[in-house]
C-alpha positions as CSV (number, residue, x, y, z in Angstrom):
1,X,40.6,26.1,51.3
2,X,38.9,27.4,54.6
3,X,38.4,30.9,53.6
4,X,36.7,29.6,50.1
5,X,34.5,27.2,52.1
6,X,34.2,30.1,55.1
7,X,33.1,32.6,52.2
8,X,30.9,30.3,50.3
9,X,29.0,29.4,53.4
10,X,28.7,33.6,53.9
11,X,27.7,33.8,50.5
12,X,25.3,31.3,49.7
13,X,22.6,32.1,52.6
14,X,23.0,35.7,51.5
15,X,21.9,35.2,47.9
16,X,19.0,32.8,48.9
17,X,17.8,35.2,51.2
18,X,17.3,37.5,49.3
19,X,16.4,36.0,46.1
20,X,13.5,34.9,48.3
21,X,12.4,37.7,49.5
22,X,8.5,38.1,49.2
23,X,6.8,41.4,47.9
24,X,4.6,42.9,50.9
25,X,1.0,42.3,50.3
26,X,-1.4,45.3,49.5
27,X,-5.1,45.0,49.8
28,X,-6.9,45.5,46.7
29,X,-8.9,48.9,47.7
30,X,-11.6,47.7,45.4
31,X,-12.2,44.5,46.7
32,X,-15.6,45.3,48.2
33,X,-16.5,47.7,45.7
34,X,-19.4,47.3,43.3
35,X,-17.0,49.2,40.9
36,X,-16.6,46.0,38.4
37,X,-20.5,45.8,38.5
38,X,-20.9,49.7,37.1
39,X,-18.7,50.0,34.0
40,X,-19.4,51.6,31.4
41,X,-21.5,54.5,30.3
42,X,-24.8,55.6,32.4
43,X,-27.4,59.0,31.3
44,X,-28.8,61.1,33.7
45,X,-32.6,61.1,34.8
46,X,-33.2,62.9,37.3
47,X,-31.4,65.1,39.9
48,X,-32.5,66.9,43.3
49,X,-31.3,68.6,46.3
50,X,-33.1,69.6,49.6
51,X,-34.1,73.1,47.6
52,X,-35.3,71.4,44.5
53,X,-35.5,69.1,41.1
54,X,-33.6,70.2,38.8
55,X,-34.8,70.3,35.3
56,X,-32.3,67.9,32.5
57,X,-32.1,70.4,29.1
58,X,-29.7,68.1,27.4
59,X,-27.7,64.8,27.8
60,X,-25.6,64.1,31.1
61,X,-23.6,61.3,31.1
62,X,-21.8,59.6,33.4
63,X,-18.8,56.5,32.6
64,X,-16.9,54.6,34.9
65,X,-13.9,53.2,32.7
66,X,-12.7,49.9,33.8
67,X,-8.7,51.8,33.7
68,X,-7.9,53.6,35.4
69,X,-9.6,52.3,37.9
70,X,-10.7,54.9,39.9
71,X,-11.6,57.1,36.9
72,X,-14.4,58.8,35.4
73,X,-15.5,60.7,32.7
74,X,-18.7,62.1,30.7
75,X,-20.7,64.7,29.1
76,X,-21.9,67.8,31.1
77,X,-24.9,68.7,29.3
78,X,-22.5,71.2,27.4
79,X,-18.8,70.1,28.1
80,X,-17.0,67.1,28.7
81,X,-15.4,66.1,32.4
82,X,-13.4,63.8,33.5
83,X,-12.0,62.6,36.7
84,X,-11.6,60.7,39.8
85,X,-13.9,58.8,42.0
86,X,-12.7,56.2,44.8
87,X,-15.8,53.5,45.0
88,X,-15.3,51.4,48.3
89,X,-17.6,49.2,50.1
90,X,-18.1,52.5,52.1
91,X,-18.9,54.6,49.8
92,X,-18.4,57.1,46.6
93,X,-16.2,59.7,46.9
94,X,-15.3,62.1,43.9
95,X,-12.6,63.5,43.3
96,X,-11.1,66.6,41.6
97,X,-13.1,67.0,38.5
98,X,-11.7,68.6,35.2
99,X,-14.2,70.0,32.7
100,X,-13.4,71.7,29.4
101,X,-14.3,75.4,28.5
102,X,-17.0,75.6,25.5
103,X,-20.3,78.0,25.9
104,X,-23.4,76.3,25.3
105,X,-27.3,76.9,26.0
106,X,-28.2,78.9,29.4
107,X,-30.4,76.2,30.7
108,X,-27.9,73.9,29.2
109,X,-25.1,75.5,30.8
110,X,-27.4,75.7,33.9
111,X,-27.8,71.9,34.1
112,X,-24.1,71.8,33.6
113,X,-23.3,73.8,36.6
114,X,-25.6,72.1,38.8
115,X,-24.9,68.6,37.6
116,X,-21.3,69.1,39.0
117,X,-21.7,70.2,41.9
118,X,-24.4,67.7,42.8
119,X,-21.7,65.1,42.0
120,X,-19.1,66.6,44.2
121,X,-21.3,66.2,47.4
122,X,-22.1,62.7,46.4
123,X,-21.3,60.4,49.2
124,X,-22.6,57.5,48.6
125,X,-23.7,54.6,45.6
126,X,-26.1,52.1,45.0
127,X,-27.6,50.0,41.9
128,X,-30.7,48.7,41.9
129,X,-32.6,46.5,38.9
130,X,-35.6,47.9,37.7
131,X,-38.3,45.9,36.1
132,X,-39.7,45.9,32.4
133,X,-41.8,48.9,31.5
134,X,-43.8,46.3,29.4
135,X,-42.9,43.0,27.5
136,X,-41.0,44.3,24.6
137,X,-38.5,46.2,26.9
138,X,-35.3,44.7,29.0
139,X,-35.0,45.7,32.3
140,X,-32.9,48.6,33.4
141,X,-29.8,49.2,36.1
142,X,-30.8,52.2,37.9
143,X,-27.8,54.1,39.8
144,X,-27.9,56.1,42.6
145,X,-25.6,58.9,43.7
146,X,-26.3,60.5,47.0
147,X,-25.7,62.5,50.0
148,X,-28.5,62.3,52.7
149,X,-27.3,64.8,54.9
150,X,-27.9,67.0,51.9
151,X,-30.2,65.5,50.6
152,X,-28.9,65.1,47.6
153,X,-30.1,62.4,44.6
154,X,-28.5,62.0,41.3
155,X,-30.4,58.9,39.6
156,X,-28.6,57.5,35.9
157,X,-29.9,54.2,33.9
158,X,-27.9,52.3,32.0
């Protein structure tokens, strides 16, 4: 009778301690990140370095997927990419980028090639509200990827 009660009191704290074991908590990395505010699909308007501004010969899209979460994805100009970016409260940082393989346009190809790797030295986002052109018209989300150490500018509307 002692070693039942001697081994029930051995196993009974045993099995509530670890049935109650918590899971350790992990920060949410996008809990200061305007990510949730930027889903979806943005176009290109205008994009410059410190040398120049580079002329947009076809359509350049940019879409930040709610999953996965630090994903995105788009049209070129001529091919399609897709990839990752982490978006925190300090700043954009892009990943490594895939990007198919068709042949397109030379100025299309041309905004193509300078499109990515204008992205790739983006280091930081921002979105801003711009106002109505005129009455009939919504207002626009203007977002802003950038580097200002190389003076870099990518500018999408949504």
């Amino acid at each position: 009778m002692k070693r039942f009660f001697l081994l029930f009191l051995l196993i009974v704290p045993l099995c509530v301690f670890f049935s109650c074991s918590t899971k350790k908590y992990a920060p949410d990395p996008y809990a200061n990140s305007i990510r949730p505010s930027i889903y979806g699909e943005w176009v290109l308007r205008s994009m410059k370095d410190s040398d120049s501004t580079y002329e947009i010969t076809s359509e350049v899209t940019l879409v930040f997927p709610e999953k996965p979460r630090n994903g995105l994805h788009g049209s070129a100009g001529v091919n399609f990419y897709n990839g990752t970016a982490d978006i925190t409260d300090k700043g954009f940082f892009c990943g490594t980028i895939a990007v198919t393989s068709m042949f397109g346009d030379e100025e299309d190809m041309e905004t193509e090639a300078n499109f990515l790797r204008l992205l790739k030295l983006c280091d930081t986002i921002s979105v801003e509200t711009l106002p109505p052109a005129d009455k009939e018209r919504l207002e626009m989300r203007l977002l802003v990827l950038s580097n200002n150490a190389e003076a870099v500018r990518l500018e999408f509307v949504q």
